[in-house]
C-alpha positions as CSV (number, residue, x, y, z in Angstrom):
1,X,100.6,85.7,97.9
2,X,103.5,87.7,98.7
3,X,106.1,87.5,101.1
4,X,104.6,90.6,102.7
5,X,101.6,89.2,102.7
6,X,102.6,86.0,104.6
7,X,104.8,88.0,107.0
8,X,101.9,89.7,108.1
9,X,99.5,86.6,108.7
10,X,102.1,85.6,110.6
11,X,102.4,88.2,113.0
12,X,98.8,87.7,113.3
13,X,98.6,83.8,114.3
14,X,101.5,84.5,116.5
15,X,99.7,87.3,118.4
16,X,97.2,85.3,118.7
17,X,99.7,82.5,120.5
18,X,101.0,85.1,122.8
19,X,97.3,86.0,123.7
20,X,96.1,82.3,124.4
21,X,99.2,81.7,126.8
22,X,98.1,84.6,129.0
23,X,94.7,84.1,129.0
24,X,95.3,82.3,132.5
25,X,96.1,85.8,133.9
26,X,93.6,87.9,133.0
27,X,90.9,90.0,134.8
28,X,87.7,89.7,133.4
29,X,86.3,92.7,132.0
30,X,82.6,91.7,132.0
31,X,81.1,88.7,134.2
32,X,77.8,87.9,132.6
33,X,76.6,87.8,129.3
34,X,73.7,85.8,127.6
35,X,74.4,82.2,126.3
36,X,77.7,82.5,128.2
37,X,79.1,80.9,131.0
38,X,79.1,83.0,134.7
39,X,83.3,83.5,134.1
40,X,83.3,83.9,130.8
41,X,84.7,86.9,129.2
42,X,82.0,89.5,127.3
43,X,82.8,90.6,123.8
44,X,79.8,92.4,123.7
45,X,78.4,95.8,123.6
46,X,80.4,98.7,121.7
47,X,84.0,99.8,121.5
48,X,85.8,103.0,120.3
49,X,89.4,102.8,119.5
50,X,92.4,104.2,117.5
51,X,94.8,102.6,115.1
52,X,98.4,102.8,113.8
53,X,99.9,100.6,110.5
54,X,101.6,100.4,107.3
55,X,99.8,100.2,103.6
56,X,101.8,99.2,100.1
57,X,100.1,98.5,97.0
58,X,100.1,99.4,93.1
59,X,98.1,101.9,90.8
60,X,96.5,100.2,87.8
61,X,98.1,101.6,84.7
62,X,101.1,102.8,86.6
63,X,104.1,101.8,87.4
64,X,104.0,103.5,91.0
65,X,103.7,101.4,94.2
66,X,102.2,103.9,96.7
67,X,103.3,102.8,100.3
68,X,103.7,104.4,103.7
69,X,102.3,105.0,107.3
70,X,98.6,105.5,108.0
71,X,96.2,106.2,111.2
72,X,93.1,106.7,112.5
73,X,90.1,105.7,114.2
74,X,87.4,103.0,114.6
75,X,84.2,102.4,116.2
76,X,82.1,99.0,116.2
77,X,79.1,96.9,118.2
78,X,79.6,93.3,119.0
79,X,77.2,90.6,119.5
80,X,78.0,87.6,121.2
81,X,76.5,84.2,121.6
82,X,78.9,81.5,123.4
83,X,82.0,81.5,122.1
84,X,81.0,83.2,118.5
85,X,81.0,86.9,118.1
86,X,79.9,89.2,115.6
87,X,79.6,92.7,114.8
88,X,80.1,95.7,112.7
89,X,82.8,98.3,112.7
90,X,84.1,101.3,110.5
91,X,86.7,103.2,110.3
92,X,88.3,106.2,109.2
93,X,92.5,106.5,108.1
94,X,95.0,109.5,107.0
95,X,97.4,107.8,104.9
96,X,100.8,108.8,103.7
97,X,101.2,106.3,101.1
98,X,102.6,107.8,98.1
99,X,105.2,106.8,94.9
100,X,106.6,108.4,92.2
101,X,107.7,107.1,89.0
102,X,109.3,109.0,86.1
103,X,106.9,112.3,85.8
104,X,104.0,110.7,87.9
105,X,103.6,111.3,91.5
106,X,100.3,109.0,92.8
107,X,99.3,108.8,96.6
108,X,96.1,108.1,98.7
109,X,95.7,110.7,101.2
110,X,93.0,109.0,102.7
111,X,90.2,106.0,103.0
112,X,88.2,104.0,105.3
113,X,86.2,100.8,105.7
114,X,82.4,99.6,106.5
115,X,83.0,95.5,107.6
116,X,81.4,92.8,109.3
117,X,83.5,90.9,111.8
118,X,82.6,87.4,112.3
119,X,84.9,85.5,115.6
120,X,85.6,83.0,117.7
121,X,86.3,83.8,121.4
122,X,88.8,81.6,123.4
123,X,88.0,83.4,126.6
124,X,89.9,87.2,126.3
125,X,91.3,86.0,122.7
126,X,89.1,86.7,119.5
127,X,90.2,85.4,116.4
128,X,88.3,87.0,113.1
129,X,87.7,87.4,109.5
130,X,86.3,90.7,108.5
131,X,84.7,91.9,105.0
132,X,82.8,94.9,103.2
133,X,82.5,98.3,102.0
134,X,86.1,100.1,101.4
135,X,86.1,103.5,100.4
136,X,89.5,106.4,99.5
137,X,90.8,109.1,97.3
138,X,93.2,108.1,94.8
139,X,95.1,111.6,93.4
140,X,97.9,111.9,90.6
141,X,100.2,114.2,89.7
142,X,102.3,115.8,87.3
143,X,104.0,118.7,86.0
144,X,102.0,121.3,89.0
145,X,98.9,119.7,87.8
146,X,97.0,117.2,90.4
147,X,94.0,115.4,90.1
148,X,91.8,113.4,92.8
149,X,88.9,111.1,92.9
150,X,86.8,109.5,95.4
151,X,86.2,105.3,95.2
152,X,84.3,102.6,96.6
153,X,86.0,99.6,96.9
154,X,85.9,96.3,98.5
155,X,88.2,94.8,101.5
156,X,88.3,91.0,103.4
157,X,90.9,91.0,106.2
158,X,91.9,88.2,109.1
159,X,92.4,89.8,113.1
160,X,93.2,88.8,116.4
161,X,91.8,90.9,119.3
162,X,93.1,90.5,123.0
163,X,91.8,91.5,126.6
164,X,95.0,93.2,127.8
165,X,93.1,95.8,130.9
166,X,89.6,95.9,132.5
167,X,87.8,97.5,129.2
168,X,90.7,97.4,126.8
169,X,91.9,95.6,124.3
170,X,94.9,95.4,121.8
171,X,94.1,94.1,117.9
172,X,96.5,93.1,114.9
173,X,95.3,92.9,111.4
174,X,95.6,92.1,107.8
175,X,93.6,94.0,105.4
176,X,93.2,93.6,101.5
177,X,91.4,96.7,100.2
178,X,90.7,97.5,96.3
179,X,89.7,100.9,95.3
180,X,87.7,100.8,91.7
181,X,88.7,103.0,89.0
182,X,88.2,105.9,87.6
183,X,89.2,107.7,84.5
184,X,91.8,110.5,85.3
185,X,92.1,113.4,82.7
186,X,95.8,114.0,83.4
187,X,97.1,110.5,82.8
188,X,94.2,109.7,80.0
189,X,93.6,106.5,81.5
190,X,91.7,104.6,84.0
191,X,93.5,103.7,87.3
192,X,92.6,102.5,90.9
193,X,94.5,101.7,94.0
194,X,94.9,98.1,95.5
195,X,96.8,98.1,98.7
196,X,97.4,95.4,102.0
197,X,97.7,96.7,105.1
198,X,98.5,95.8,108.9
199,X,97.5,97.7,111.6
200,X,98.1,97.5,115.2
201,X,95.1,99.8,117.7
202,X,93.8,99.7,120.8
203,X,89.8,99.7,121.8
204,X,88.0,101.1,124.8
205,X,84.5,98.4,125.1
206,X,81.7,100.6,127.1
């Protein structure tokens, strides 16, 4: 696991922390739902949201390591029973990651997920791991001549999410997404795209 890597679990536990500590404070968005307690905080029902982060990965069978700023958008349902929750969200990202090495230009000008969340709810705080269905273009370049291709993939993830305002919340989290490969004419190889990522967003819970 690389330092990266770790950095970014780490800004996720600590998050998490920060949210715990000012739990004490908080206004409670929902006051009732089933199998919970009369104060207890709801996670469930469904959310919209948008999102901000950083991707950096490698291409297989190239030496480029496409990195750079994405956003977008997510929407997902929870379920809640006591202090577990789980749901499903997807989402969808415009991504700027891009490299170049020697003649080869590779970038991914976009992808998105299809994951189940599975949490534990410390009142306002949700700490989660989330898997599924990844999905992007991968497109090379070279010489004026550009090739793209659409991939399904794979991701598993860690999060936090924290009751900040009445029907908002603020998340952090760790994604590991691998795009499977395809066989570009221009390079005359197979390559695919595996990339972490951290995101930061905000959901609205209707």
């Amino acid at each position: 696991m690389g330092q990266t890597t770790i950095a970014a679990l780490a800004a996720v536990a600590s998050m998490a922390l920060i949210g715990t500590a000012q739990a004490a404070d908080f206004s409670y968005r929902s006051p009732y739902t089933v199998n919970q307690p009369l104060n207890a905080y709801s996670w469930a029902g469904p959310y919209l949201g948008g999102n901000l982060g950083y991707a950096w990965g490698s291409v297989q069978n190239s030496a480029t390591k496409p990195n750079g700023v994405f956003g977008g958008v997510q929407a997902g349902y929870n379920w809640q029973s006591g202090p577990l929750v789980f749901g499903l969200e997807g989402d969808i990202q415009a991504n700027a990651a891009d490299d170049i090495f020697a003649r080869w230009k590779f970038s991914n000008p976009w992808f998105g997920t299809v994951r189940g969340r599975l949490g534990y709810a410390f009142n306002n705080v949700l700490i989660y791991g989330t898997g599924g269905l990844a999905f992007g273009a991968l497109r090379a370049e070279t010489f004026g001549l550009s090739e793209s291709h659409t991939n399904a993939g794979w991701t598993v993830g860690v999060g936090a999410e924290f009751g900040i305002y009445q029907n908002w919340t603020a998340k952090v989290e760790y994604l590991y997404v691998d795009l499977s490969s395809s066989n570009f004419t221009i390079t005359d190889a197979p390559n695919s795209y595996q990339f972490g990522l951290v995101r930061a967003g905000v959901n609205y819970h209707f």
